[in-house]
Every structure is written in structure tokens, then in C-alpha cells.
C-alpha positions as a printed Julia matrix, in Angstrom:
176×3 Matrix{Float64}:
   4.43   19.06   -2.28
   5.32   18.73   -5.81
   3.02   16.07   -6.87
   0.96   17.81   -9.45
  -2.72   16.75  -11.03
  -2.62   17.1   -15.32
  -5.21   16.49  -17.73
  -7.08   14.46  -14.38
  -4.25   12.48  -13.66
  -2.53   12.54  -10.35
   1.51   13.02  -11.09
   3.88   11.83   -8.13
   6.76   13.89   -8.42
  10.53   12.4    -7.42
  10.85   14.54   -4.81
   7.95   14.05   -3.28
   8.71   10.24   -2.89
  12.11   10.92   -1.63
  10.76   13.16    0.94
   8.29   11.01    2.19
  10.7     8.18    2.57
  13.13   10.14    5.08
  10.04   11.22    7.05
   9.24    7.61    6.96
  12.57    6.62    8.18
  12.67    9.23   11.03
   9.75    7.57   12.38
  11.22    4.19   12.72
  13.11    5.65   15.34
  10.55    6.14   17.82
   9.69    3.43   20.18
   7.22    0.63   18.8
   3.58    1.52   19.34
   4.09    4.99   20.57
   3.84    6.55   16.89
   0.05    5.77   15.13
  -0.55    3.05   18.45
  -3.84    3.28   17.6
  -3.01    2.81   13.25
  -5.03    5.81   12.69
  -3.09    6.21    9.76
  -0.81    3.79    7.86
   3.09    4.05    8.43
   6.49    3.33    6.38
   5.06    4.66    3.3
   7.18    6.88    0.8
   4.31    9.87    0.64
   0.83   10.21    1.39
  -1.11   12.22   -1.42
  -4.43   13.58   -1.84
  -5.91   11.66   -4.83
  -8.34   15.46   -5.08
 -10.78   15.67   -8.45
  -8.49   13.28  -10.3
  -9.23    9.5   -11.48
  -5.65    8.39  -12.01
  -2.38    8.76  -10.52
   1.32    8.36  -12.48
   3.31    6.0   -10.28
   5.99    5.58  -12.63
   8.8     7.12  -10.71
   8.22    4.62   -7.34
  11.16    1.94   -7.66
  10.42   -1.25   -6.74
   9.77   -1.53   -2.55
   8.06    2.03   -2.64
   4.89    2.6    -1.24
   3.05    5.57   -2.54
  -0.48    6.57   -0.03
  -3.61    8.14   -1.81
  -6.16    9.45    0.63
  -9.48    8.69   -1.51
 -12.61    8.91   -0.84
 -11.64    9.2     3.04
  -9.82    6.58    3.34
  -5.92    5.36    2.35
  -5.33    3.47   -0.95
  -1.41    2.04   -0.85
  -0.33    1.88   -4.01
   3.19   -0.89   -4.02
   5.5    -1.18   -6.49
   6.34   -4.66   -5.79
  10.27   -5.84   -5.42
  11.17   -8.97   -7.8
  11.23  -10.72   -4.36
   7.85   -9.55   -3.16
   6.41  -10.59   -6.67
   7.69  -14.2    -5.91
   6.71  -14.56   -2.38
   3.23  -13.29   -3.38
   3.07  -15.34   -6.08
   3.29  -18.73   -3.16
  -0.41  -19.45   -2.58
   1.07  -21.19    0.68
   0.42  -19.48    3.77
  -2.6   -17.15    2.79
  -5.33  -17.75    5.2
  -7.61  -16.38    2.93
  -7.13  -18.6     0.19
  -7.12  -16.49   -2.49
  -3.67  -16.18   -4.99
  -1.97  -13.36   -6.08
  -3.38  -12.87   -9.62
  -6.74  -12.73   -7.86
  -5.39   -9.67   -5.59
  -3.31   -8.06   -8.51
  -3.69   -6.39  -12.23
  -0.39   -6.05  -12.94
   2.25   -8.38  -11.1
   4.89   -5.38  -10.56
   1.73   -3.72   -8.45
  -0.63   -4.3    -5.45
  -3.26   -1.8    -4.93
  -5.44   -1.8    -1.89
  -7.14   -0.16    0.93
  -4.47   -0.34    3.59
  -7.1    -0.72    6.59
  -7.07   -4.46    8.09
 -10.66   -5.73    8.58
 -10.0    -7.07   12.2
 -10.75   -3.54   14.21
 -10.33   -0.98   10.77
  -6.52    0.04   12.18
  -4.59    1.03    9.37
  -1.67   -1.19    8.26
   2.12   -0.03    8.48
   4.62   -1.12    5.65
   7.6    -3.24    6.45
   8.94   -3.45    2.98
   9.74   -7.41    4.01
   9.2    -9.93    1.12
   7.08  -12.22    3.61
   5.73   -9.88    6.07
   4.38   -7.03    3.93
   2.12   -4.98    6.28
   1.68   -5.39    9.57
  -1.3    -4.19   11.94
  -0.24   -2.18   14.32
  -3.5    -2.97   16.82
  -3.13   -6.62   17.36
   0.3    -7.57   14.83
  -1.63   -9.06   11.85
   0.79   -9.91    8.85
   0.12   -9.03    4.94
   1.97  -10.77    2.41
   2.52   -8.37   -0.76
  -0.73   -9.34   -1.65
  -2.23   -7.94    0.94
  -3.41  -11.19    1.67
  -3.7   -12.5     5.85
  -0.58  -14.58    6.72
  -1.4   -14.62   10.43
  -3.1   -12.59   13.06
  -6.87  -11.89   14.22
  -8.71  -11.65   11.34
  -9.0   -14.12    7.6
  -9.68  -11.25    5.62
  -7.53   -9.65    3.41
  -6.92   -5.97    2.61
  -9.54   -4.58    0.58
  -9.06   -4.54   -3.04
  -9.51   -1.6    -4.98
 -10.57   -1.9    -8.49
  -8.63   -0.37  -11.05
  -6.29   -0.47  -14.54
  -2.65   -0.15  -15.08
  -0.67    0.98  -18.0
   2.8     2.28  -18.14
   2.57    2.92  -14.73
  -0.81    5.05  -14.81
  -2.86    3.79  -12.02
  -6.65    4.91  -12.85
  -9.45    3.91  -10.5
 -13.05    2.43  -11.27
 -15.31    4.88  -11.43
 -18.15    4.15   -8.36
């Protein structure tokens, strides 16, 4: 890995992103629900990174449609870089069982940043990179919007948020 922590802050090297996204793609091969049936960890993300002792992470080198993965605090924080496309379709309050709109989801509309575990049975989501049809559970086929908002499925509740700043694509998490 050559993601790197400096001065507390989590860097997310190039390569690491790349690498993660062929791994990614490899998996798409396998047959559906044979790889993470059970979504004991998310899938179709560019790299999954231990967040370790630091309080922010640099996402600046995701392009737009990457998915970067921080394991904190035991659990996986997806960290989107939302596509022009997926910043539109989230920004449609139409469709969103739970109501709520984007801004409400989002600090900054080029980013979503949320637990990736859906509510319904705590399976972790997998990333379809879709406009629409963000996330998907792979337990029972709920949909995400890039909001992580419910579009359909078993449960009403959205992904949880995680609280958080942006600037100049530093992520840094609330402390607590």
C-alpha cells in the first residue's frame, strides 16, 4: 500500500486507487452472490484503507465515480467522489423513501460520505457506480441513490451519515 498518514492526515496515494479499482473489476467477474453473498464487506470500491491514529484523509486524487473505503472505528466509511451526473440525480428529492434531500445527506455536493452498511440486516452495500442506483445491498437488493438515500428495497432508512468537514479535498472526521 502506498497510502501514507502525514501530520495526522490519511494520504490516498494514486496507485493505491488504481490498484484497488482492477481488484474491483476482477471481482465483477465472478458469478452474482457468490463473492461477499453475505455483504460482509462492501464491494466495487477503488481501495479499502485503514483510517489508523489519523482524523483526516486526502481524497484529492479520486476522480469523479471513485469510491475510496476507510475501515474506522470497525466499521467501513465510503468516501464518493460524486460524477456531475450522480450530483444531479442526487440532487432529485423524487424517489427517496426516506424523505430527506441531498444537501441534508452531503457537505460538499462533489462528496457523499457514509457508513456503507444498509440498516435492513447490517449487510454491507456494494457500489455500482450508476447515477440512479448507487449502492446496492447485496442481502435482499436494496438501492442507494448517491445520497445514500433508500430508493427501493426492505428497509426506509438511509445509509448512515458520518459527520465530518471538507476542504480541498481533505476529508476530516468529527471527533466522538
Amino acid at each position: 500500500m502506498f497510502s501514507k498518514i502525514q501530520n495526522g492526515r490519511l494520504v490516498i496515494d494514486r496507485r493505491d486507487v488504481i490498484r484497488g479499482g482492477l481488484a474491483a473489476g476482477a471481482a465483477a467477474f465472478l458469478p452474482a452472490g457468490l463473492a461477499h453473498a453475505k455483504g460482509e464487506a462492501p464491494i466495487g470500491q477503488t481501495e479499502t484503507i485503514e483510517l489508523g491514529d489519523a482524523s483526516s484523509v486526502d481524497v484529492s486524487a479520486l476522480n469523479p465515480g471513485e469510491l475510496a473505503v476507510i475501515m474506522m472505528n470497525g466499521t467501513f466509511v465510503g468516501i464518493l467522489r460524486r460524477t456531475e451526473d450522480q450530483q444531479n440525480a442526487a440532487a432529485a428529492v423524487e424517489g427517496a423513501l426516506s424523505g430527506e434531500t441531498d444537501a441534508d445527506r452531503t457537505v460538499d455536493a462533489e462528496y457523499l460520505v457514509a457508513e456503507l452498511k444498509c440498516l435492513h440486516r447490517g449487510c454491507y452495500v456494494a457500489y455500482t457506480g450508476e447515477s440512479d442506483r448507487t449502492f446496492v445491498c447485496p442481502c435482499h437488493r436494496t438501492s442507494f441513490d448517491a445520497a445514500g438515500r433508500v430508493i427501493s428495497g426492505k428497509t426506509s432508512r438511509s445509509l448512515p451519515f458520518i459527520g465530518h468537514t471538507i476542504e480541498n479535498g481533505v476529508v476530516s472526521f468529527a471527533e466522538g
